[in-house]
C-alpha positions as CSV (number, residue, x, y, z in Angstrom):
1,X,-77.9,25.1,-9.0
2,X,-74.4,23.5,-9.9
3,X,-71.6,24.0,-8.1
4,X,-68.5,24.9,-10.2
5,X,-65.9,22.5,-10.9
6,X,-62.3,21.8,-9.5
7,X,-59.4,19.9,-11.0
8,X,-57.0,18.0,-8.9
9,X,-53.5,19.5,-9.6
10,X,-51.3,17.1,-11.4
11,X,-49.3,14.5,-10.0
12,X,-46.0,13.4,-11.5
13,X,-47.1,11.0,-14.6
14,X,-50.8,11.5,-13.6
15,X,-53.1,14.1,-14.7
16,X,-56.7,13.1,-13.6
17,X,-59.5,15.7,-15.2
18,X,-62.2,14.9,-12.9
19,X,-65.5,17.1,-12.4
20,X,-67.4,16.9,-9.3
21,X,-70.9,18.0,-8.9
22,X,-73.0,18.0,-6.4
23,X,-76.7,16.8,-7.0
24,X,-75.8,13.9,-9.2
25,X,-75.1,11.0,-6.6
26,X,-73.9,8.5,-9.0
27,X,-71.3,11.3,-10.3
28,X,-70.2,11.8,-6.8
29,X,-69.1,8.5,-5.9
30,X,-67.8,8.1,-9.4
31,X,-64.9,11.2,-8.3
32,X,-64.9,10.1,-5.2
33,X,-63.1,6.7,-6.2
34,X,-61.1,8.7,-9.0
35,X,-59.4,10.9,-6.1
36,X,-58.8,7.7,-3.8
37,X,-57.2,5.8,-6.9
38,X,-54.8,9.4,-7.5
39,X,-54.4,9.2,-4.1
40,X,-53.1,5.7,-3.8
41,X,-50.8,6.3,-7.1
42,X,-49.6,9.6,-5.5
43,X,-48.1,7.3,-2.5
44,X,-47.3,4.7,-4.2
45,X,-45.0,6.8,-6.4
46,X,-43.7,8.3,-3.3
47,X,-43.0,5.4,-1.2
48,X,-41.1,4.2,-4.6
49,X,-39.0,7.5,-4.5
50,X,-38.1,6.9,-1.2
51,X,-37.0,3.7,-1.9
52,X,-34.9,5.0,-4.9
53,X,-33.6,7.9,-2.7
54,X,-32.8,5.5,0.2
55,X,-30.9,3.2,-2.3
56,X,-29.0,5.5,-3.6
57,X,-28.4,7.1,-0.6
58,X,-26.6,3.4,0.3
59,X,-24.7,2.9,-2.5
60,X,-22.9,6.6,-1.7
61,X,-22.2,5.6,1.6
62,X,-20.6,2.5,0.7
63,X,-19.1,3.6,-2.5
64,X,-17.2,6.6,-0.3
65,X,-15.4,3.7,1.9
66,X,-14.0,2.7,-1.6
67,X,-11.4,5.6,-1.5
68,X,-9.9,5.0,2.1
69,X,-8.3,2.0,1.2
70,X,-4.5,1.8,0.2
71,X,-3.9,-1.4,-0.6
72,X,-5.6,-4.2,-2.9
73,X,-5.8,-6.0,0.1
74,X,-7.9,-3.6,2.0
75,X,-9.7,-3.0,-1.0
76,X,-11.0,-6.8,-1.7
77,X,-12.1,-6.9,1.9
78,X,-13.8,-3.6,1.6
79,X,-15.7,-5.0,-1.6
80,X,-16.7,-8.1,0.1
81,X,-17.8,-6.6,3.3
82,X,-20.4,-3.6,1.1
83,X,-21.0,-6.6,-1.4
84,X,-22.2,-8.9,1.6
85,X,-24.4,-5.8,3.1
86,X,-25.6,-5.3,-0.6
87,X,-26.5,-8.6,-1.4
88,X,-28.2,-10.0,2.4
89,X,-25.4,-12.5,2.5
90,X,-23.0,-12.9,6.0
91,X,-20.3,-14.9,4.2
92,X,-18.4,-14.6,0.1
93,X,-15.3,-14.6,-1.6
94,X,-13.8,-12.6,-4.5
95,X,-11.3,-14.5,-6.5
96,X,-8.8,-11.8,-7.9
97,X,-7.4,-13.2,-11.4
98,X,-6.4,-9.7,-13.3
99,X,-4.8,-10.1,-16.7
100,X,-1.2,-9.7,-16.2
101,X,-1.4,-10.5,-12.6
102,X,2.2,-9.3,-11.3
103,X,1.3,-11.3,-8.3
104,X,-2.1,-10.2,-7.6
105,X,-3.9,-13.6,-8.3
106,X,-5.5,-14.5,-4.9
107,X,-8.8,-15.9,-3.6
108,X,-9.8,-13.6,-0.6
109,X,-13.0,-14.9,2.1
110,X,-15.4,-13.5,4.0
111,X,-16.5,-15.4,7.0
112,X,-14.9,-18.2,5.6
113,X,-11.3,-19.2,6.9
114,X,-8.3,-20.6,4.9
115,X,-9.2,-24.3,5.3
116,X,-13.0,-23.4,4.1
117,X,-11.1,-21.9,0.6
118,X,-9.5,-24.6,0.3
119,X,-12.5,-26.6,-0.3
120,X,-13.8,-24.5,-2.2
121,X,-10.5,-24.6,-4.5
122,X,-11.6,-28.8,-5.0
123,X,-14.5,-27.6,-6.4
124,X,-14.0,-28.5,-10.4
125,X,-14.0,-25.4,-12.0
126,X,-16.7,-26.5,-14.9
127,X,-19.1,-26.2,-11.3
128,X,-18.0,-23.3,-9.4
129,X,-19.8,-19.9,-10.0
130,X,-16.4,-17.8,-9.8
131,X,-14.6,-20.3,-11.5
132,X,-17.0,-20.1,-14.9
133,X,-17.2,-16.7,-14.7
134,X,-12.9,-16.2,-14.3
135,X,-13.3,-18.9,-17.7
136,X,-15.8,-17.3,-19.9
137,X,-14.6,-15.4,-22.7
138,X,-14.6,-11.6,-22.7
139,X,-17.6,-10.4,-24.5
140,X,-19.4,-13.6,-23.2
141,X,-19.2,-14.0,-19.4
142,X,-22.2,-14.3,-17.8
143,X,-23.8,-11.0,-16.2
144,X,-24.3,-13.3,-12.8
145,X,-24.7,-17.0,-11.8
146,X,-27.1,-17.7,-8.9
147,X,-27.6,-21.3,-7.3
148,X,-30.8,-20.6,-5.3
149,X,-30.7,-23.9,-4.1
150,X,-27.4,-25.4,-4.4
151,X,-28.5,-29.1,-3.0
152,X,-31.3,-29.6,-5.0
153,X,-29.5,-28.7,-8.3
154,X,-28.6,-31.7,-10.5
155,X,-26.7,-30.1,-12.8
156,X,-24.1,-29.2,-10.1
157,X,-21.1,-31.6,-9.6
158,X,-21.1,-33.7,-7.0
159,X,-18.5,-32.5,-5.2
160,X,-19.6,-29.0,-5.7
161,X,-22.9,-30.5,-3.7
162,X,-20.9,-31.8,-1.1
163,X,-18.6,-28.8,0.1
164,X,-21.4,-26.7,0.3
165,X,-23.1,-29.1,2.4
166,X,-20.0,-28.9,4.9
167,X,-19.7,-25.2,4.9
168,X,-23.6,-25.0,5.6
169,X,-23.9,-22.8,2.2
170,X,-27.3,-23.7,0.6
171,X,-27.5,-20.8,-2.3
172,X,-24.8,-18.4,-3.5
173,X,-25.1,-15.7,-5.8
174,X,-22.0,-14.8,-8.1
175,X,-21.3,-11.5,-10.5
176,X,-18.0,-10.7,-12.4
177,X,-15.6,-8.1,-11.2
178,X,-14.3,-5.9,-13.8
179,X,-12.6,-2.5,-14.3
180,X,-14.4,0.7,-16.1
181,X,-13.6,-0.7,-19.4
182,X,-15.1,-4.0,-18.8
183,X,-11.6,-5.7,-18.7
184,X,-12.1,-8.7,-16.1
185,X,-10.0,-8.5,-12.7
186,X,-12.4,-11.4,-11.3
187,X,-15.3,-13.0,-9.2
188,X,-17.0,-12.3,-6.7
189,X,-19.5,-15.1,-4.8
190,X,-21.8,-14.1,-1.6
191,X,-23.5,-17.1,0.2
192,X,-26.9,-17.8,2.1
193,X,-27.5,-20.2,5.0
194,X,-30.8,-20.6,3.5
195,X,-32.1,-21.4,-0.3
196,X,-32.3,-17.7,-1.5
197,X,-32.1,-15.5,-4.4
198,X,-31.6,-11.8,-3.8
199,X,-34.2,-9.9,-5.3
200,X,-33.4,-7.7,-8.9
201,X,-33.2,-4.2,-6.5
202,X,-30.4,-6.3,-4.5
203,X,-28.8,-7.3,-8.1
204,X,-29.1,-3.9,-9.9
205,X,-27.5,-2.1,-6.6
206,X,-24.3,-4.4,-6.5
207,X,-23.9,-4.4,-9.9
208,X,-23.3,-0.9,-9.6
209,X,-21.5,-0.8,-6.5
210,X,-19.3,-3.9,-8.3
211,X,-19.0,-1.2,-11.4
212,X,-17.2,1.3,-8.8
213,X,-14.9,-1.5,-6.4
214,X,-13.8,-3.2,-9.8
215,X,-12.0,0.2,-10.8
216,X,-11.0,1.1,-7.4
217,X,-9.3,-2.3,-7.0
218,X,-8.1,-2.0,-10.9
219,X,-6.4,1.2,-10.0
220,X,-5.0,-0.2,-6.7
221,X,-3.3,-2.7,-8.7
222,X,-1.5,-0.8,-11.5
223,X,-0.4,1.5,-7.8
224,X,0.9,-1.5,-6.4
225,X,2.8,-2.6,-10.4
226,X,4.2,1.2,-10.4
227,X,5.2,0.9,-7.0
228,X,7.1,-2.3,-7.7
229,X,8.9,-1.1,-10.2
230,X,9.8,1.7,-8.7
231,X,11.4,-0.6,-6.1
232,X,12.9,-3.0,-8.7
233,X,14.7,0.8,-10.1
234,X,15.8,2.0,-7.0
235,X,17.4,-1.7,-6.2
236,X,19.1,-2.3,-9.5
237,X,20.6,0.9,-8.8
238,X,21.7,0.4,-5.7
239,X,23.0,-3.1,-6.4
240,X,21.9,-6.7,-5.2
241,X,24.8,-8.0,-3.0
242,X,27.5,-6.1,-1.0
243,X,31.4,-7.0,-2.1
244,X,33.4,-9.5,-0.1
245,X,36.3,-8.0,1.3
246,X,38.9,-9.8,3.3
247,X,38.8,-8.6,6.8
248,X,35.4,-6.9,7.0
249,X,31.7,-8.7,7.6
250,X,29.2,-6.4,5.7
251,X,25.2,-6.5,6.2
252,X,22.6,-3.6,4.7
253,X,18.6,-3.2,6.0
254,X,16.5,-1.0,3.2
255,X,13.2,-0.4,3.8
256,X,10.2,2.2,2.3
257,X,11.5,3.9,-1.3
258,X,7.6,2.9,-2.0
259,X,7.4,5.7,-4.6
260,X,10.9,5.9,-5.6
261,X,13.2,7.1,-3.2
262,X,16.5,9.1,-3.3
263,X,18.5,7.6,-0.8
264,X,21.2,5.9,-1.7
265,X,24.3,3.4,-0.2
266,X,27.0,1.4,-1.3
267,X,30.3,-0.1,-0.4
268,X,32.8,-0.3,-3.1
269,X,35.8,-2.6,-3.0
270,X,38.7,-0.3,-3.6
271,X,42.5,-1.1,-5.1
272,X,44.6,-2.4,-2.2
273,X,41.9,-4.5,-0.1
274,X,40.6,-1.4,0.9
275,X,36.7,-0.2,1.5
276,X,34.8,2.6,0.4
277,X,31.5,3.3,2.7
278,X,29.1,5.5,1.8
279,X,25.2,6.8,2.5
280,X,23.0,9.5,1.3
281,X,20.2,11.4,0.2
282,X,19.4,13.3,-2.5
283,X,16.2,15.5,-2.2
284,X,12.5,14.8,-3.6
285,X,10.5,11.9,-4.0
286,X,9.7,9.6,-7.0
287,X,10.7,8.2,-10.3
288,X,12.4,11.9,-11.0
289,X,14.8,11.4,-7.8
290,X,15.5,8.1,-8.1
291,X,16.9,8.7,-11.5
292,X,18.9,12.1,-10.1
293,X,19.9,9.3,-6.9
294,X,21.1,7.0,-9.5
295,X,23.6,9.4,-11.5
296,X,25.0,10.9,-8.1
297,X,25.7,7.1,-6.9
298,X,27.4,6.7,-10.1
299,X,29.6,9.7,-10.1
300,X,30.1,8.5,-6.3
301,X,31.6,5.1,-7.1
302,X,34.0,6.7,-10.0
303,X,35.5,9.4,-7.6
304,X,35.7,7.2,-4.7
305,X,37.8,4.7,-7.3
306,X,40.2,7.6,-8.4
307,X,40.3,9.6,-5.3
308,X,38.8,7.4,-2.5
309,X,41.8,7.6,-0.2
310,X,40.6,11.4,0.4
311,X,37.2,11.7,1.3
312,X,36.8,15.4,1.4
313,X,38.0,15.3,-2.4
314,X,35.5,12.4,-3.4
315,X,32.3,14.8,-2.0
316,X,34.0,17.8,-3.2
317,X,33.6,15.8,-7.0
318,X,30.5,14.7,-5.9
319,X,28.7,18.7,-5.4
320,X,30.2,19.8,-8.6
321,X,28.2,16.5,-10.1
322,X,25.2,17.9,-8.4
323,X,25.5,21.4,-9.5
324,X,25.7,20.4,-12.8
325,X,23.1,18.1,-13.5
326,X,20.5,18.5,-10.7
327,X,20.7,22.8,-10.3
328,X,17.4,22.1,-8.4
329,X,18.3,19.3,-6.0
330,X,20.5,19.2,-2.8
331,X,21.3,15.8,-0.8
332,X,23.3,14.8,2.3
333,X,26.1,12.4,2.4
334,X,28.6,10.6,4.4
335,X,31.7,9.0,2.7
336,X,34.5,6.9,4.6
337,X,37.5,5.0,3.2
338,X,38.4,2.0,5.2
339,X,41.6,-0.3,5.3
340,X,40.7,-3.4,7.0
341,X,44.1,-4.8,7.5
342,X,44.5,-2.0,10.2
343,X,41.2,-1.2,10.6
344,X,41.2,2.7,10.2
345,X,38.8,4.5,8.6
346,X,38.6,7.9,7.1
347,X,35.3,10.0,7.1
348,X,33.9,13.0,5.7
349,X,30.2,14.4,6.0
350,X,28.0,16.2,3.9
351,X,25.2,17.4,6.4
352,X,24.6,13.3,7.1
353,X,23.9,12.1,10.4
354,X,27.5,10.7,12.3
355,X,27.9,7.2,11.9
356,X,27.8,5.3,15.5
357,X,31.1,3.1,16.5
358,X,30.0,-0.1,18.2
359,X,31.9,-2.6,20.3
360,X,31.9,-4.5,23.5
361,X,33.5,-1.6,25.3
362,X,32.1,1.7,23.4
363,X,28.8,2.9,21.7
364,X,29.3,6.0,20.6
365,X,29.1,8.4,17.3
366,X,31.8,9.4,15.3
367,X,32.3,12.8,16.0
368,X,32.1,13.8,12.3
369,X,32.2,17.9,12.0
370,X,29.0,20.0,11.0
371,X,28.9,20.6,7.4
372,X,25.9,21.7,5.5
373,X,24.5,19.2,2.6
374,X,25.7,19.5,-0.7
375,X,24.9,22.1,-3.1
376,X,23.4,23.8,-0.2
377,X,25.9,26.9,0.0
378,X,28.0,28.4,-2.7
379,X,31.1,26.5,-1.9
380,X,31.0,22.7,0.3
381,X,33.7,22.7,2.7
382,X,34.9,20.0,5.5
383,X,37.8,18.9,7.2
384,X,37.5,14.4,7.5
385,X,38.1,12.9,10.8
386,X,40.1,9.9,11.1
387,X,38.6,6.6,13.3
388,X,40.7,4.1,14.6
389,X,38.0,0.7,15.4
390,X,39.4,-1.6,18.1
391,X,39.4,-6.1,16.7
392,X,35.4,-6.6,16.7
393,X,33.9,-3.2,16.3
394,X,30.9,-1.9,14.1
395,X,30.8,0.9,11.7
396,X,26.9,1.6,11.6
397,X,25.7,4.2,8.8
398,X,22.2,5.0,8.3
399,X,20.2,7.8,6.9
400,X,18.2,10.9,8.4
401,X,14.8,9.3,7.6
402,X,15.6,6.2,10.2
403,X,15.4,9.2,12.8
404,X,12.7,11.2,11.4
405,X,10.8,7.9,11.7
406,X,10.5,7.7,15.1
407,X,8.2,10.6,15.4
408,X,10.6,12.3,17.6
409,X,12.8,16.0,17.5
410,X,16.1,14.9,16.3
411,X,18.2,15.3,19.8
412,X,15.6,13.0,21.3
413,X,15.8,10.7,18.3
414,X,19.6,10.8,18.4
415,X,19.1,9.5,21.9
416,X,16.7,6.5,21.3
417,X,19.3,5.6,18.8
418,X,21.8,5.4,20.7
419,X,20.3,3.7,24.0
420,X,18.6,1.1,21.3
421,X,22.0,-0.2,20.5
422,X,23.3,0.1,23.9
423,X,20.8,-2.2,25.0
424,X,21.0,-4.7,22.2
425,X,22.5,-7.9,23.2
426,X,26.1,-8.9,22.4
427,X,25.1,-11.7,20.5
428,X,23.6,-9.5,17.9
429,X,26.0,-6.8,18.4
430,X,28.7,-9.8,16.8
431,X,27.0,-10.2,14.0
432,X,26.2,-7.1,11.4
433,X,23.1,-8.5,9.8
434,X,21.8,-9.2,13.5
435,X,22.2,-5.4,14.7
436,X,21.2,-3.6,11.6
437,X,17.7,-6.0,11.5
438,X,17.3,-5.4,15.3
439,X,18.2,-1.5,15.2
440,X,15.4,-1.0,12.7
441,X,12.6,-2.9,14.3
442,X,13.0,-1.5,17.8
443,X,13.1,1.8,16.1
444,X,10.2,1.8,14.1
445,X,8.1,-0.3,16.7
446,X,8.7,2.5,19.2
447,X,7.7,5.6,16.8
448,X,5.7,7.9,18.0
449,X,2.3,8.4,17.0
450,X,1.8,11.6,14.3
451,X,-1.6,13.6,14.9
452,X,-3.7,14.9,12.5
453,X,-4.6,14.5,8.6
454,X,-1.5,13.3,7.8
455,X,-1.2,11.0,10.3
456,X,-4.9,9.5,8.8
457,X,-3.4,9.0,5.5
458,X,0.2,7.3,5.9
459,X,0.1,6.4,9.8
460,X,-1.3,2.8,9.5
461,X,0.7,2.1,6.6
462,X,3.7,1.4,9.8
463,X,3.8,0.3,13.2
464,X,3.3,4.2,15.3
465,X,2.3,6.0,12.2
466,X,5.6,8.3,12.1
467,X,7.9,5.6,10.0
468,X,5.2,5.3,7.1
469,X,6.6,6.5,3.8
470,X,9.9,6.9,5.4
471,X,12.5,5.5,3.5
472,X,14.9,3.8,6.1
473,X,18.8,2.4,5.3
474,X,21.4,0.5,7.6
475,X,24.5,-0.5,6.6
476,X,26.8,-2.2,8.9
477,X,30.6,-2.6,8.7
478,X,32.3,-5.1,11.1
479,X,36.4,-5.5,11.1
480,X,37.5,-8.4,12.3
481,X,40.5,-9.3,14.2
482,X,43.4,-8.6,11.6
483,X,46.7,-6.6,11.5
């Protein structure tokens, strides 16, 4: 009697119709090798999947580092490290040649220290991997350029031959670095102690990861060009050299304004030798606010020239401004007029922190009355107050964000401000440049560590994490020994 017949449920790409019956021996073993074969392509096809899976499983991890990085800096490094893992190499480079560089051409190592990249630099470039794939022509650059055995290869220069003798690199396997629309930002070369090729899984899997860094660091770079000029805006607005003005020593430190800031100082040499001091910020962040900071500067320097004697009246002219063309906006700023010949100095504050009076025999802040910032109530409002600086003494202006960058409340901040300059040396104290640049380092140094997400994002962009992204000013007044 025959026994009735099974089929073998189908395996992905393998459908095996096989019938099994009993009394016919030869039948028997005939099925019985069928189902080991299925059996053996059934694992094989997994053990393959799990390969795939554990690949790509890889490439995620790595490709998710991509993002934390803020810099092109960070981002090369992070590119060569995953590359290295990627391709079973412990040392590489990436030379960074992106069209319209801006400054970004540099040739980065891994495991391998200045002097090594230097001779790698001698290598002539007809010879070195990175160097013929930066000089190939778009459209025609080479999809990769191993050397599996860079001593035994005749065709190499000499000198190519030799370096890589020194450095112990005996095989090194190249691929180009490019952005998502296959326009090239460089090279990037991994080398092997040993003669070596990495096998084509190694090669497809950094070709993709390449695919993802090349835009990551493409994007990082037009950051870092917007960023620029950003700066370049906010510094042409400002202006690149402080006046000379008989009787005064003058010194500025600006820091941050990475996006396009809105504060904003000057000092304007008025009719009569005399000074006009000012420091501010208008509200926001970016391109937008840099433009609004640039027409309230402007309207500041014509009223301080046709009322500057009367600082009340030269803010006063300065919120109507605001009203007018920046409804939205608000900003804080502190206005003196100065005559050095008898060195007295005329303030008036528009929710701005009080300037700090510094001299061999005081430290102490200008006692400047509260006032909110402009545009802030329905009517701005304050009486000035009237400094007299003894031969020698500083005038130090800064803004809000150098307290809000030491992490601290504002009364404590107020403090460390104050006991920093107390405690800088008189040498420094003598000389404007000196204190501003010493005010702002201890300050910053010291900041207090921020917690949190935020703290993740901006904190290691500066030393404590509290003064990253903070846009920082300084400017420095010193009368001399006149009158």
């Amino acid at each position: 009697m025959l026994m009735s017949s099974s089929s073998l449920p189908n395996v992905t790409g393998i459908h095996p119709p096989l019938t099994l019956t009993a009394h016919t021996p030869g039948r028997a073993a005939t099925a019985a090798r069928g189902l080991r074969g299925v059996t053996g392509a059934a694992g094989a096809m997994q053990d393959r999947m799990a390969s795939w899976i554990s690949d790509l499983t890889t490439l995620h991890d790595l490709s998710e580092r991509l993002p934390r990085t803020r810099t092109v800096e960070e981002a090369v490094h992070e590119t060569l490290r995953a590359g290295a893992s990627l391709a079973g190499a412990r040392r590489g480079l990436i030379a960074l040649r992106p069209p319209d560089s801006g400054g970004h051409d540099r040739l980065v190592g891994l495991g391998l220290d200045s002097a090594d990249l230097g001779d790698l630099e001698t290598v002539p470039r007809e010879s070195a991997s990175h160097s013929r794939l930066l000089d190939a022509l778009s459209g025609a650059c080479p999809g990769e350029i191993a050397c599996d055995d860079i001593a035994a290869d005749v065709e190499l220069h000499p000198r190519h031959r030799e370096v890589a003798a020194r450095l112990g690199c005996a095989a090194s396997y190249a691929q180009p670095l490019a952005d998502a629309d296959g326009g090239r930002l460089g090279a990037a070369v991994w080398f092997y102690d040993e003669p070596a090729r990495p096998d084509e899984r190694r090669r497809h899997l950094l070709g993709l990861y390449l695919r993802q860094a090349g835009q990551h660091i493409a994007n990082r770079i037009e950051l870092d060009r917007a960023r620029h000029d950003a700066r370049e805006l906010h510094q042409g607005l400002l202006g690149r050299r402080l006046p000379v003005v008989p009787g005064v020593t003058l010194a500025v430190r600006h820091g941050g304004a990475a996006a396009g800031g809105g504060v904003f100082y000057d000092a304007l040499r008025l009719p009569d030798d005399a000074l006009g001091l000012a420091v501010g910020t208008v509200s926001g962040s970016g391109p937008a606010t840099t433009a609004a900071m640039g027409r309230l500067l402007a309207g500041l320097r014509a009223y301080a020239v046709m009322e500057g004697e009367d600082p009340v009246a030269v803010l006063s002219d300065l919120e109507l401004l605001l009203r007018v063309t920046e409804s939205a906006r608000c900003a804080t700023a502190l206005y003196g007029y100065a005559e050095p010949a008898t060195r007295r100095v005329v303030l008036a504050s528009a929710g701005h922190p009080p300037p700090l009076v510094v001299g061999s025999a005081r430290v102490e802040f200008a006692e400047t009355t509260l006032s909110a910032p402009l545009a802030m109530l329905s009517c701005w409002e304050a009486p000035s107050v009237e400094l007299e600086l003894a031969p020698g003494e500083t005038l130090l202006l800064y803004n809000e964000g150098l307290l809000h960058a030491t992490g601290e409340p504002l009364d404590l901040a107020f403090s460390r401000l104050h006991d920093v300059v107390a405690q800088t040396p008189a040498e420094l104290r003598r000389e404007p440049g000196a204190l501003a640049e010493h005010v702002r380092g201890e300050l910053l140094s010291a900041a207090v560590p921020r917690t949190g997400s935020a703290a993740g994002a901006e904190g290691a962009a500066a030393p404590g994490g509290a003064s990253a992204g903070r846009e920082t000013v300084l400017l420095a007044a010193r009368f001399d020994a006149r009158g």
